[in-house]
C-alpha positions in Angstrom: 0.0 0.0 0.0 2.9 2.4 1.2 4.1 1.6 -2.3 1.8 2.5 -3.8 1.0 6.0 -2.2 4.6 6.8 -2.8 3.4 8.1 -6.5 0.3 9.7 -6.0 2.2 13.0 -6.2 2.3 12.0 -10.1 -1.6 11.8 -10.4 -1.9 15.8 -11.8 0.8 15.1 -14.5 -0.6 12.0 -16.3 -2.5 13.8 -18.6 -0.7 16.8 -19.1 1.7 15.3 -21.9 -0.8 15.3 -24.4 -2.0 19.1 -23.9 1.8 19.8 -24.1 2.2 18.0 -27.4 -0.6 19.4 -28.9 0.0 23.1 -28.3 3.6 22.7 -29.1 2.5 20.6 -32.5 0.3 23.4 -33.5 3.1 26.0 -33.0 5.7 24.0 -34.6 4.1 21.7 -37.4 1.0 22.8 -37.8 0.1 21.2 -41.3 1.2 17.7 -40.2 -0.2 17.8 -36.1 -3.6 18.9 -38.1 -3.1 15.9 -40.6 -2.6 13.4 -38.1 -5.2 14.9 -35.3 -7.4 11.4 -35.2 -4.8 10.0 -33.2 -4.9 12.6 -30.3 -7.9 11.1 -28.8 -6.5 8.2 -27.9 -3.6 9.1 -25.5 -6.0 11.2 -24.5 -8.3 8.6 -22.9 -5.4 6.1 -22.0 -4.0 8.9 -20.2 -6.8 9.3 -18.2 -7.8 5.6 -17.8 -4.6 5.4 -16.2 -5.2 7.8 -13.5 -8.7 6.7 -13.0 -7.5 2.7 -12.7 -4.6 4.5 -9.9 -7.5 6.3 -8.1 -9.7 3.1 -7.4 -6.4 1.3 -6.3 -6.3 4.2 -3.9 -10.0 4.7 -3.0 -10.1 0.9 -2.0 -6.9 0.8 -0.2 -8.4 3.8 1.7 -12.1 2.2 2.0 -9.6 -1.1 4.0 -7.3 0.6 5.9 -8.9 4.2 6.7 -5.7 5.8 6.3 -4.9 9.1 4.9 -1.5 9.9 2.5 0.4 13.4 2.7 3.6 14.1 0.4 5.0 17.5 0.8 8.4 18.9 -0.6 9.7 22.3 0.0 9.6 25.2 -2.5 11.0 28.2 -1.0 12.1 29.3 2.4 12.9 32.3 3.8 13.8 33.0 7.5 10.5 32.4 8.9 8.7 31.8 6.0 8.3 28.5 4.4 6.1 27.4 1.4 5.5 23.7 0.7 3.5 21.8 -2.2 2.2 18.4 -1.9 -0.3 16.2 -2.4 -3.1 15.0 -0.1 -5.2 11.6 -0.1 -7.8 11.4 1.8 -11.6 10.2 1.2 -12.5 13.6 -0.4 -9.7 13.3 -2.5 -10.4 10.1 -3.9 -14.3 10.6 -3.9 -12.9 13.5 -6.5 -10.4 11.7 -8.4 -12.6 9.1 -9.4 -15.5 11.0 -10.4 -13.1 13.4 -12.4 -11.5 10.6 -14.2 -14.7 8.6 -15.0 -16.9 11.4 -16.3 -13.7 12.9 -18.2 -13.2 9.8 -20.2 -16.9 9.5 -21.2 -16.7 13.3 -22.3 -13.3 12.5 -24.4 -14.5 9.6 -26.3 -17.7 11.3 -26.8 -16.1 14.2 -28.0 -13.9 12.5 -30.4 -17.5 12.5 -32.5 -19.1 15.4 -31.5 -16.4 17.9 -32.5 -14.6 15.8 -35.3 -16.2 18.6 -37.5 -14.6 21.5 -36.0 -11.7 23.2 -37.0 -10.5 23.7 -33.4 -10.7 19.7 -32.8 -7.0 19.6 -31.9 -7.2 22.8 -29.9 -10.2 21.3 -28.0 -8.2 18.3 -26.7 -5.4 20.6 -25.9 -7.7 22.9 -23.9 -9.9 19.5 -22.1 -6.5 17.9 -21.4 -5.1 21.0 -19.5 -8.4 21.2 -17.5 -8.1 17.5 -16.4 -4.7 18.3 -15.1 -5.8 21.3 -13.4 -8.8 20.0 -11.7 -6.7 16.5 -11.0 -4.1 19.4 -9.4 -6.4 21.3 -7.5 -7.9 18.2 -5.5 -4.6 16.6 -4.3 -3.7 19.8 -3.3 -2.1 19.9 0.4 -2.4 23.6 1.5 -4.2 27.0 0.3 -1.6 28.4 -2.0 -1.8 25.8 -3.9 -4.9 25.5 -4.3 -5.5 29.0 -5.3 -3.0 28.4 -8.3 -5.3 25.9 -9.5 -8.2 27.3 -8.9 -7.1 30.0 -11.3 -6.0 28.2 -13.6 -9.4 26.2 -14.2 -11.1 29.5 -14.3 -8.6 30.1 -17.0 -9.6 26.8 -19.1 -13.2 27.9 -18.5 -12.8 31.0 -19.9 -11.2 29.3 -22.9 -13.4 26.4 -23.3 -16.9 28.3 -23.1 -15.8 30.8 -25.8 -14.0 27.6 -27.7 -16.2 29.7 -30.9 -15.3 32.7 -30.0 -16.1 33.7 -33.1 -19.6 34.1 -32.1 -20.5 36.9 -30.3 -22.5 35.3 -27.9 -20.0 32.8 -26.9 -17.6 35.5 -26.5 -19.6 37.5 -24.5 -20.6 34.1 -22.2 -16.8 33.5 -21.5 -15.8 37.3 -20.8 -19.0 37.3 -18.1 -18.2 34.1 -16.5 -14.6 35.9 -16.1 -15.2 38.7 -14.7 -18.0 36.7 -12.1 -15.8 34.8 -11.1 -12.9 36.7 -10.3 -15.3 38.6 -7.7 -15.2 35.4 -6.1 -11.6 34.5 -6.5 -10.8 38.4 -5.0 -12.0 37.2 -2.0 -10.9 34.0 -2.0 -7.2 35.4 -2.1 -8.0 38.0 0.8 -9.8 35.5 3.2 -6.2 33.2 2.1 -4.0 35.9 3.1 -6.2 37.3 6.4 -5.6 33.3 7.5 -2.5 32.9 7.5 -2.0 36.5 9.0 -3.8 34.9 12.2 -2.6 31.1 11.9 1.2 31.7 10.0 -0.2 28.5 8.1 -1.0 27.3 4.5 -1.2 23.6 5.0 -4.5 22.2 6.2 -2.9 19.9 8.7 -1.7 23.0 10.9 -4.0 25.3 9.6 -7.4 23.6 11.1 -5.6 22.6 14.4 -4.3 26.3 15.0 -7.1 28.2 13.8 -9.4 25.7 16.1 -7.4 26.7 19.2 -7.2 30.2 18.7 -10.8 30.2 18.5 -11.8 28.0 21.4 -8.9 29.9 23.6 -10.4 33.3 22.0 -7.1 34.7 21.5 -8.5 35.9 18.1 -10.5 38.3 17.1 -13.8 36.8 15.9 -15.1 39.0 13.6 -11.6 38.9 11.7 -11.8 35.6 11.7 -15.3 35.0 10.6 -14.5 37.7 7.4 -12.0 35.0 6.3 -14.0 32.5 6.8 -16.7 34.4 4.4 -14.5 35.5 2.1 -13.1 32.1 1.6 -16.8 30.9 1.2 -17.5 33.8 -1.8 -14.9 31.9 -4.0 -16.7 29.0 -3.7 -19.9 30.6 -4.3 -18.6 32.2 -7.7 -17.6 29.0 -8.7 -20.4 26.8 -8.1 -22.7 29.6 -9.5 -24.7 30.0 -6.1 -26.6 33.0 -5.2 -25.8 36.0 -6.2 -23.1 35.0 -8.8 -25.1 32.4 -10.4 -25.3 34.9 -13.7 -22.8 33.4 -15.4 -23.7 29.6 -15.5 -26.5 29.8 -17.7 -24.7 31.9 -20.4 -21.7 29.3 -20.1 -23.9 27.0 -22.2 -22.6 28.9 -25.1 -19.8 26.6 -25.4 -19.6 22.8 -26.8 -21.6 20.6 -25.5 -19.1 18.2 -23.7 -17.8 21.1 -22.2 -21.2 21.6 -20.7 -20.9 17.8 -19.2 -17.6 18.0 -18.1 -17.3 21.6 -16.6 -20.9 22.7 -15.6 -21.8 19.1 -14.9 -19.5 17.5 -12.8 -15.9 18.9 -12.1 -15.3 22.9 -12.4 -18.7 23.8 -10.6 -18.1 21.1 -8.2 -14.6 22.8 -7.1 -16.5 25.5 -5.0 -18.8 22.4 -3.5 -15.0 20.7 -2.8 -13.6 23.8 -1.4 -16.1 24.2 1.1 -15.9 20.2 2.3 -12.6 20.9 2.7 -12.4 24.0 4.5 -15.2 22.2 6.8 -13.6 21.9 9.8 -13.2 25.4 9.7 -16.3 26.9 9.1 -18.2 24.3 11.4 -16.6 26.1 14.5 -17.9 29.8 13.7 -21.6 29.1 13.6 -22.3 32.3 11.5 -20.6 30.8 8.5 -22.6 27.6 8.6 -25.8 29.4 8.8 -24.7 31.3 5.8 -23.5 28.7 3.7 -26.9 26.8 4.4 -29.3 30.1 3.9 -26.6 30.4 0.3 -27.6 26.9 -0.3 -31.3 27.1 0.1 -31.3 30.3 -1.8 -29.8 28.9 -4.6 -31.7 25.4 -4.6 -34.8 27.3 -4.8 -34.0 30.1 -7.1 -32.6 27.5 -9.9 -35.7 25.2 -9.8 -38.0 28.5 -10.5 -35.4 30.0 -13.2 -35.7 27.0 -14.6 -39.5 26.4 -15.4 -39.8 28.5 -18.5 -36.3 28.2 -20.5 -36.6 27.7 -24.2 -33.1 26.6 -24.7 -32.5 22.9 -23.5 -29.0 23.3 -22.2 -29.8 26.7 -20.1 -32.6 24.8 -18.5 -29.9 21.9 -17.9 -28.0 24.7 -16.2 -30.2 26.1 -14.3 -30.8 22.6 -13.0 -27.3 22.5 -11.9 -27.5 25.6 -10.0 -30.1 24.4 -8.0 -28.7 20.9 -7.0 -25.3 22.7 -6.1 -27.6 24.3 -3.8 -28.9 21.3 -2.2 -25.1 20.1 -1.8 -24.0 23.4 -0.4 -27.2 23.1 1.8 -26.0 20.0 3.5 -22.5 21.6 4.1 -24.1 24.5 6.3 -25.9 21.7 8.3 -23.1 20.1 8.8 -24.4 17.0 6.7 -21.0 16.0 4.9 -22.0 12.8 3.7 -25.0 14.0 2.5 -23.5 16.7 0.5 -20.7 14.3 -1.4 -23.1 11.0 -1.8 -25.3 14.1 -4.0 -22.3 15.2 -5.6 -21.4 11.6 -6.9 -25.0 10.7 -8.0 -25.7 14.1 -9.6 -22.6 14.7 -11.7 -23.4 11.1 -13.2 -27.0 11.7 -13.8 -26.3 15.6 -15.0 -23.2 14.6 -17.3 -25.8 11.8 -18.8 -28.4 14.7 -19.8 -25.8 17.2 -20.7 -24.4 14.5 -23.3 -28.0 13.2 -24.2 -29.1 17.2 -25.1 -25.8 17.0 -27.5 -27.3 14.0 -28.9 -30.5 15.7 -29.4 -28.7 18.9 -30.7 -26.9 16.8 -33.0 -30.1 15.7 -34.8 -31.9 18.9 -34.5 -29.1 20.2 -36.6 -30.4 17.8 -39.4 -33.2 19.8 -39.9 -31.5 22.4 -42.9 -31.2 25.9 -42.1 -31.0 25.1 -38.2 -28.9 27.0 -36.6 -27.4 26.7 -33.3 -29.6 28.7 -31.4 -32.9 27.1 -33.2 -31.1 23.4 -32.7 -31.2 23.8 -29.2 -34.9 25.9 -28.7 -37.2 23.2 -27.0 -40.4 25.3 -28.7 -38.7 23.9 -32.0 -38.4 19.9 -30.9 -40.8 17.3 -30.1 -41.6 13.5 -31.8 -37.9 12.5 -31.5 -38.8 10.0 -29.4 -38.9 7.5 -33.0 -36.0 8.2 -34.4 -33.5 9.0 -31.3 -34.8 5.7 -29.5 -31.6 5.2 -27.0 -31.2 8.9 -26.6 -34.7 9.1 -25.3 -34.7 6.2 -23.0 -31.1 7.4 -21.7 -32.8 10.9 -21.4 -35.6 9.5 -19.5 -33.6 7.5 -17.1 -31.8 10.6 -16.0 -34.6 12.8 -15.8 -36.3 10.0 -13.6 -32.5 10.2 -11.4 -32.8 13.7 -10.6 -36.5 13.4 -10.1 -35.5 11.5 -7.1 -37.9 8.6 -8.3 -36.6 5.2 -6.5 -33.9 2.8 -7.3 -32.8 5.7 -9.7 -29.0 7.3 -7.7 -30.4 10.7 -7.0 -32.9 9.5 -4.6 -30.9 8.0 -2.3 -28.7 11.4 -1.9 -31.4 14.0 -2.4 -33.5 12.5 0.4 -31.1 12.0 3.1 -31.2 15.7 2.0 -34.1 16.3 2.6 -34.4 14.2 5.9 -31.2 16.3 7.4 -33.6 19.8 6.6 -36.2 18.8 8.6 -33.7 18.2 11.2 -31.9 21.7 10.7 -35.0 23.9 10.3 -38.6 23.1 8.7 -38.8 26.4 6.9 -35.6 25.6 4.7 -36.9 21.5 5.0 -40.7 22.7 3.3 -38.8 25.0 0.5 -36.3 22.2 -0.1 -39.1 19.6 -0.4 -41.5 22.0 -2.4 -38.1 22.5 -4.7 -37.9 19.1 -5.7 -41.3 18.7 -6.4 -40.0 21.8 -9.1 -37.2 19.3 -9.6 -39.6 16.7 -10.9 -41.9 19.4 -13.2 -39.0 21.3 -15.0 -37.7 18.3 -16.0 -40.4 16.4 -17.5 -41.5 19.6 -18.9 -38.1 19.0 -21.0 -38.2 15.6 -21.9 -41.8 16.0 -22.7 -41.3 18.8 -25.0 -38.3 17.2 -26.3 -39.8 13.5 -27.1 -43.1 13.1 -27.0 -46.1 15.0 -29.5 -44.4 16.1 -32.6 -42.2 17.9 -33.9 -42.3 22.0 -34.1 -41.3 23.7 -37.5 -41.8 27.2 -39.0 -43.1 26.8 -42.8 -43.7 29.6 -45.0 -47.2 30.9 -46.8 -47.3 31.3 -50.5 -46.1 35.4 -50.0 -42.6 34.1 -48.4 -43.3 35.6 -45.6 -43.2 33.4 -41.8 -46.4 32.4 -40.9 -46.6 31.4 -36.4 -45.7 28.5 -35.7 -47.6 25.5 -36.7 -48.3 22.2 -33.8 -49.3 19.1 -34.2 -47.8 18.1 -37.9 -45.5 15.4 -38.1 -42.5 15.4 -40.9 -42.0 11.8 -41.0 -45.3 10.2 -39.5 -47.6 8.9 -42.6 -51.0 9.2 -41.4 -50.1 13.3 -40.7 -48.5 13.5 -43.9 -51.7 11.6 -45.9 -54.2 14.1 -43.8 -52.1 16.9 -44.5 -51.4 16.5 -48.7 -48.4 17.1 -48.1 -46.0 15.7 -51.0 -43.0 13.3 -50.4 -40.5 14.1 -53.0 -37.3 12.9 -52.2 -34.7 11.7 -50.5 -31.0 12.6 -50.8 -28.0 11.2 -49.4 -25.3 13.3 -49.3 -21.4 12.0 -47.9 -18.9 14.5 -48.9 -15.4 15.0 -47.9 -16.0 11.8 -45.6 -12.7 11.0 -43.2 -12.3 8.4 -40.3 -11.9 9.5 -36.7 -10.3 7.2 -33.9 -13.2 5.9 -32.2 -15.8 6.2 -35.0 -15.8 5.1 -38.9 -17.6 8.4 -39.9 -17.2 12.2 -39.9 -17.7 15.1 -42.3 -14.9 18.1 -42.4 -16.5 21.7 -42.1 -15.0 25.1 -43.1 -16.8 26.8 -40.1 -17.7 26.9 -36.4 -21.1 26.4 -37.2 -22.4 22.5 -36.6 -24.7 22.2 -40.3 -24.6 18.2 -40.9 -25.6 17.3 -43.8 -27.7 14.3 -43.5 -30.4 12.2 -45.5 -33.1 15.1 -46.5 -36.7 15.2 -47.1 -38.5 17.9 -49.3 -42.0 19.0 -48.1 -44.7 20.7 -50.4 -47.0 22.8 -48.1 -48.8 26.1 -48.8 -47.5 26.8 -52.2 -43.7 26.3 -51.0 -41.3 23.8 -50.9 -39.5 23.2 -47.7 -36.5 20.9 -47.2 -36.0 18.9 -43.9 -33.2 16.3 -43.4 -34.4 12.9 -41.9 -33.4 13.0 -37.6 -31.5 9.6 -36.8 -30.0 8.2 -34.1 -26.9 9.9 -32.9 -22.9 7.8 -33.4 -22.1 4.8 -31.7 -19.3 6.6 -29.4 -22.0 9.3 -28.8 -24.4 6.7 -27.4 -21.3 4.2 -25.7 -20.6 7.2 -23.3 -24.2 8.0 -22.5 -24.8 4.2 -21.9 -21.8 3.9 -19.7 -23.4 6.7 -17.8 -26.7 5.4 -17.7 -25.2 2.5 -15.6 -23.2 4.9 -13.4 -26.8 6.5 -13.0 -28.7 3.2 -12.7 -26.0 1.5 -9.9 -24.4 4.3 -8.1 -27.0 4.6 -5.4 -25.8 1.5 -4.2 -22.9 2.9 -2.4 -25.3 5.2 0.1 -27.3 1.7 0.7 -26.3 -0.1 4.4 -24.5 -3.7 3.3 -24.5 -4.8 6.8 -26.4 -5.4 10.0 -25.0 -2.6 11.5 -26.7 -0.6 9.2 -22.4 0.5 7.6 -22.7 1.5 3.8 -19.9 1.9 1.2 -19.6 6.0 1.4 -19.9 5.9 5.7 -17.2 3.4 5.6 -15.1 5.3 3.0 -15.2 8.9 5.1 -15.3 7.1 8.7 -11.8 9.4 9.3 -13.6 12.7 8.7 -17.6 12.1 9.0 -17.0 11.7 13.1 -17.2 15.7 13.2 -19.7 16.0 11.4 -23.8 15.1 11.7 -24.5 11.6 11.3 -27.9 10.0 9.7 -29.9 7.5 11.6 -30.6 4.0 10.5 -34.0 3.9 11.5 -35.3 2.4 8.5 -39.2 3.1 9.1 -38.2 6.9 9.6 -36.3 6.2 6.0 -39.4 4.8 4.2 -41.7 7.5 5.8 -39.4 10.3 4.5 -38.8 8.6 1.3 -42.4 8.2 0.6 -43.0 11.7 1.0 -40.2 13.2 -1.2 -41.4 10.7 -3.8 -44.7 11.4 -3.8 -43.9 15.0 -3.9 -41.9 14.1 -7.0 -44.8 12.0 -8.6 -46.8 14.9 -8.1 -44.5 17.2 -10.4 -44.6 14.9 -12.8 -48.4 14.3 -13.0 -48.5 18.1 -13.6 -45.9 18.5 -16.0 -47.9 15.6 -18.1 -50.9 17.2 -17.6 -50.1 21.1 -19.0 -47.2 19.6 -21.6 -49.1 16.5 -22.6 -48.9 16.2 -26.4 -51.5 18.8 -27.7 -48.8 21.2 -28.3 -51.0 23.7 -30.0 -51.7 24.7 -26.1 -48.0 25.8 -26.1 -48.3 28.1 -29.0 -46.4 30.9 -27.0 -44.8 28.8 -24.5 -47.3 29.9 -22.2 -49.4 28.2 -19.7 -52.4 30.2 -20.3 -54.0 28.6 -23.6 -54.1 25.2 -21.3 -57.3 26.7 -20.5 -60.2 26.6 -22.3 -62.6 28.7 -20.8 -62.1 32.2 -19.0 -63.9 32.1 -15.6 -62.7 34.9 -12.6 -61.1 32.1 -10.7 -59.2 31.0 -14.1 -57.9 34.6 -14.7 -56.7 35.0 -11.5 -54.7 31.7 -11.7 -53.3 32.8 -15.1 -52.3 36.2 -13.6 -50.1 34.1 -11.3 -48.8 31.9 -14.0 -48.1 34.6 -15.9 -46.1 36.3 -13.2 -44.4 33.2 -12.2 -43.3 32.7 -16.1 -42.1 36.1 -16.6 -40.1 35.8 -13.4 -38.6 32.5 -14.5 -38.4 33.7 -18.6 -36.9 36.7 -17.7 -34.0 35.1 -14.8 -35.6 36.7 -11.7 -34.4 40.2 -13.4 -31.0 39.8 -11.9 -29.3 40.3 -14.8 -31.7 43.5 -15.6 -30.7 44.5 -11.8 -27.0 43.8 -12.8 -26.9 45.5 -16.0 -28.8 49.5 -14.0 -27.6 49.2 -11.2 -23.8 47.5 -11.2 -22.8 47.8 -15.2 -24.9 51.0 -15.7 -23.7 52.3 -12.1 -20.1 52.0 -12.6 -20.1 53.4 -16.1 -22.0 56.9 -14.6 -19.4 56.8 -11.5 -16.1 56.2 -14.0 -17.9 59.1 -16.4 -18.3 61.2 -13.2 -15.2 60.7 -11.9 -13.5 61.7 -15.6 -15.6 64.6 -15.5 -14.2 65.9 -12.3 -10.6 65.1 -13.1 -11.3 67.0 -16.6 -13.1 69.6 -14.9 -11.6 70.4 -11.9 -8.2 68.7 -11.2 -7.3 69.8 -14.9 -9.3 73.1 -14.6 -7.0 73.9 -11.3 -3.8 72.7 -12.7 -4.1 74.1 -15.8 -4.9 77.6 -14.0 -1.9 77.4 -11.6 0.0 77.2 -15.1 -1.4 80.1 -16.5 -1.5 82.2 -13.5 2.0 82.0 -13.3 3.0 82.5 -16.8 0.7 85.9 -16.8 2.3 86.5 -13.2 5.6 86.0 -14.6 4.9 88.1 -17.2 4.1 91.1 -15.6 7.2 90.5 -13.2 9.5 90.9 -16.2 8.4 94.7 -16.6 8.7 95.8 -12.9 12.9 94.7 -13.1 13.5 97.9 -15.6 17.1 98.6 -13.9 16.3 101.7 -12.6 17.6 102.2 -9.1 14.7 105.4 -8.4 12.2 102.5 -9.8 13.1 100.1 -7.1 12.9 103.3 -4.5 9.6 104.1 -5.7 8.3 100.6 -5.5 10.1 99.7 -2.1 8.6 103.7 -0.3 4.6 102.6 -1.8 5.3 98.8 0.1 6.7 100.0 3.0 3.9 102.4 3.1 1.0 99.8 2.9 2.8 97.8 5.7 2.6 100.9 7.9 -1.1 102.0 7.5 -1.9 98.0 7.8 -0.1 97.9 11.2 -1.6 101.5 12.0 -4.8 100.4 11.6 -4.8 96.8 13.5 -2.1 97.1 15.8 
């Protein structure tokens, strides 16, 4: 065992090789590293294999012996200052490593197809190879400095990877704002750094936590101090798990490619803020006022993402919000002190999240084969619906992790969300009632999307004889028979076009591309309706690699519960075994296993019930959703139906329109400054410069008329000295 811990230190520069090959094959040959970029997917993935195969070795050594690895070496010392790096194994760290390296490789080999159009495939892996090694960095990471110099540097392969097409404004916008959102948080993530070791002379979390634990109890600290660190340690980690109020950028992030969506906003970069606060646990959990905060944070959050969520048109941003409010529910459990709690539901949902962020690229991928899609329309859930025949595995791997983060039973998320919600009730029934009502949300946002994504049929826009757009027409099926027959509408062909064809590592297909844009060309289907011909491409089922990762992860989803579920008579499951060193601080569950199925039949009936009324206003009549809007679901206008559509209609504009923080944002922050940097200019133009620029004159004109009084004349200098002298006398004459 010893052995083998000897070269965990190497874990964060497995994968690194391949990033450095790739940039420095792009600088140096760039014709031959592009002529030969199949092959770079595989080291990538064997690279990464490699580290995950290491981190179960480690994670089961851990799981027998309870022990806990620390390798530090030296980097600089001076006098009484002494900086160290290292790396640290412990149960957080392996509960990282491996779901790092898993979801990672399903997001390479699934991105091997889903980007072996684009230019920038080369400079992809690059960029995903670098942020594995970063993230695999900042976990084993033995002290605060260092784990500041990853944390940056993943914000850095963020920024890079959401505006991966930066040549579309929007994507380079989304990567600027997730910037600059994030280095609020990382500001005072640096100052709460630097006021801790100020009061504990320490970095290294070994001394840090015993010192800082001391000084408290002893109260030879000053607690306010102290509990601003402790906050301003906690803001980093709210910027980078997108909790309330720098949330803003998450949903805008979905600009980039898809598998960065599954690997970054998923399960790994977003979960860094979740893994900084577990790791700083033992120090928050002794300054109460932190804890409560990072609970009220987390409840905040949990709720506000459920509601942002209910009215999104765009599949991924929904996705997102969805992510913001289950970080929630994790950093929730932190403030009540529920650690296991908070890491079995960061296992189960970056499984069950990764598998819908890859299935929604699998959907994107055949909304593309409609022609004239573009991005933005390919991903616009008004414009999807009866995919559920022709993306048959995608649906049913869609379905299963909707069901997961419904909660619904043996699926993994209900096993972490309702200890969850048990530990609520627990901590405070106000917070327990809004987290139960939230995923109840959980449950109707979600099917809401996979209804309006699978089931009816699918949404186009035709045109009318004129050429103009005529709304939107529902209920007419492109590739069903009996709707074409009723319809007249004239099959006339089909094409098949393969052009510039070339084979990728892990697939036998691909099709090269001149820009950004994804525009597939795929088997096509010409429509005569209302005077005009319109051309639609056939939807199929997306690549073999596409659906391998999403089926690997619908066994991650489907089995993962298991390790939250007691294996023994003492009631002793997989993840309590695996943290016994560090969950004896913290809350433990009971076993009571009555209480369990009492608790768990509430949450799941709470989630049945969000179902049952997402499949009653979405069901597949979709001319009811001509707008998107709940109010044509009813037929009749009576008062009491008015009022209730007043309310809808508030709640959907709320949700539509993100809360109007980002309207708040854009007066009273972006709007604000501007005014105070356009006041300020006007002052420093105005007056400083007015002033300065009238000293400078003053004594040019002064100087001037100085030049004319020195004529020479001796009887001048009389005459000038008697009329001086002569002032100074009446003066002291007449106040002396």
């Amino acid at each position: 065992m010893e052995h083998t811990y000897q070269y965990s230190f190497i874990i964060p520069f497995v994968t690194l090789p391949v990033s450095m090959l790739i940039g420095m094959g792009l600088l140096l040959f760039p014709t031959a590293t592009n002529n030969l970029r199949r092959m770079w997917a595989f080291p990538s993935v064997l690279l990464l294999s490699i580290v995950m195969i290491f981190s179960v070795d480690l994670s089961i050594q851990q799981i027998n012996s309870s022990s806990i690895y620390l390798y530090v070496w030296s980097w600089t010392i001076n006098n009484d200052f002494s900086l160290e790096f290292g790396c640290l194994i412990d149960p957080l760290t392996s509960i990282m490593l491996i779901l790092i390296t898993t979801v990672g490789i399903m997001v390479l080999i699934y991105s091997d197809n889903y980007m072996s159009h684009d230019q920038g495939y080369l400079r992809f892996f690059a960029y995903i190879s670098f942020f594995n090694t970063l993230m695999l960095g900042l976990i084993t990471s033995s002290n605060l400095i260092q784990i500041y110099i990853f944390w940056e540097l993943v914000g850095m392969c963020s920024y890079l990877l959401i505006g991966f097409w930066f040549t579309r404004p929007l994507a380079a916008d989304a990567c600027q704002k997730a910037f600059v959102t994030n280095r609020v948080g990382d500001f005072g993530l640096f100052l709460g750094i630097l006021g801790l070791y100020w009061t504990t002379g320490s970095f290294e979390f070994r001394d840090l936590f015993e010192i800082f634990n001391n000084l408290i109890y002893s109260n030879e600290v000053n607690f306010l101090f102290v509990t601003l660190c402790a906050f301003l340690l906690f803001a980093g980690a709210v910027a980078k798990s997108a909790q309330f109020p720098l949330h803003v950028w998450l949903p805008d992030a979905m600009e980039g490619p898809t598998p960065i969506s599954a690997l970054i906003h998923a399960a790994t970069m977003v979960a860094a803020g979740i893994f900084l606060v577990a790791r700083l646990l033992p120090l928050f959990i002794v300054i109460p006022y932190i804890m409560n905060l990072i609970a009220l944070i987390g409840i905040i959050t949990v709720l506000l993402g459920a509601t942002l969520a209910l009215a999104q048109k765009d599949i991924k941003r929904g996705l997102a919000y969805s992510t913001m409010s289950q970080l929630g529910y994790m950093m929730l459990a932190l403030g009540m002190g529920s650690y296991r709690a908070a890491l079995f539901h960061l296992i189960t949902h970056a499984y069950s999240k990764a598998l819908l962020f890859l299935g929604s690229g699998s959907i994107i991928h055949s909304m593309e084969a409609i022609v004239g899609y573009s991005p933005a329309k390919s991903q616009n859930l008004v414009l999807m619906g009866g995919l559920t025949k022709y993306v048959p595995i995608t649906k049913t791997a869609f379905l299963l992790g909707t069901l997961s983060l419904c909660g619904i039973p043996p699926l993994a998320c209900f096993w972490s969300k309702d200890e969850i919600l048990n530990d609520s009730w627990l901590y405070s029934p106000i917070f327990a009632i809004i987290a139960c009502s939230t995923a109840g949300l959980t449950a109707f946002y979600m099917f809401r999307i996979y209804l309006l994504t699978f089931e009816g049929h699918l949404n186009v826009h035709f045109q009318n004889y004129s050429g103009k757009k005529s709304s939107l027409v529902y209920s007419i099926s492109l590739w069903g028979k009996e709707e074409l027959k009723k319809k007249k509408i004239h099959l006339l062909s089909f094409l098949t076009i393969n052009n510039n064809e070339e084979s990728s590592f892990f697939w036998k297909k691909t099709y090269r591309f001149d820009n950004n844009v994804r525009n597939m060309t795929r088997p096509c289907i010409t429509i005569n309706s209302l005077g005009t011909k319109n051309t639609f491409s056939y939807p199929q089922e997306s690549d073999n690699t596409i659906l391998f990762s999403m089926l690997v992860l619908v066994l991650f989803t489907l089995f993962v519960g298991a390790v939250g579920i007691p294996f023994n008579e003492e009631g002793m499951d997989i993840l309590s075994k695996f943290l016994t060193p560090s969950i004896n601080l913290l809350h433990q569950n009971s076993n009571n296993s009555y209480e369990f199925v009492t608790n768990a039949t509430f949450s799941v009936s709470i989630a049945y019930f969000g179902i049952f009324t997402a499949s009653f206003l979405y069901k597949p009549v979709y001319s009811s959703l001509q707008n998107l809007n709940f109010l044509n679901s009813f037929s009749k206008k009576s008062i009491k139906k008015i009022f209730l559509e007043k309310i809808i209609n508030v709640i959907y504009n709320w949700s539509y329109n993100r809360a109007y923080i980002d309207v708040f944002y854009g007066r009273f922050l972006i709007k604000g400054v501007r005014g105070l940097a356009e006041r300020i200019h006007f002052f420093d133009r105005r007056i400083i410069d007015t002033i300065t620029n009238g000293v400078g004159v003053t004594s040019f004109f002064v100087g001037e008329g100085i030049k004319y009084v020195g004529g020479g004349r001796i009887s001048s200098y009389l005459l000038l000295y008697s009329f001086f002298v002569l002032i100074l006398l009446v003066i002291y004459y007449f106040f002396s």
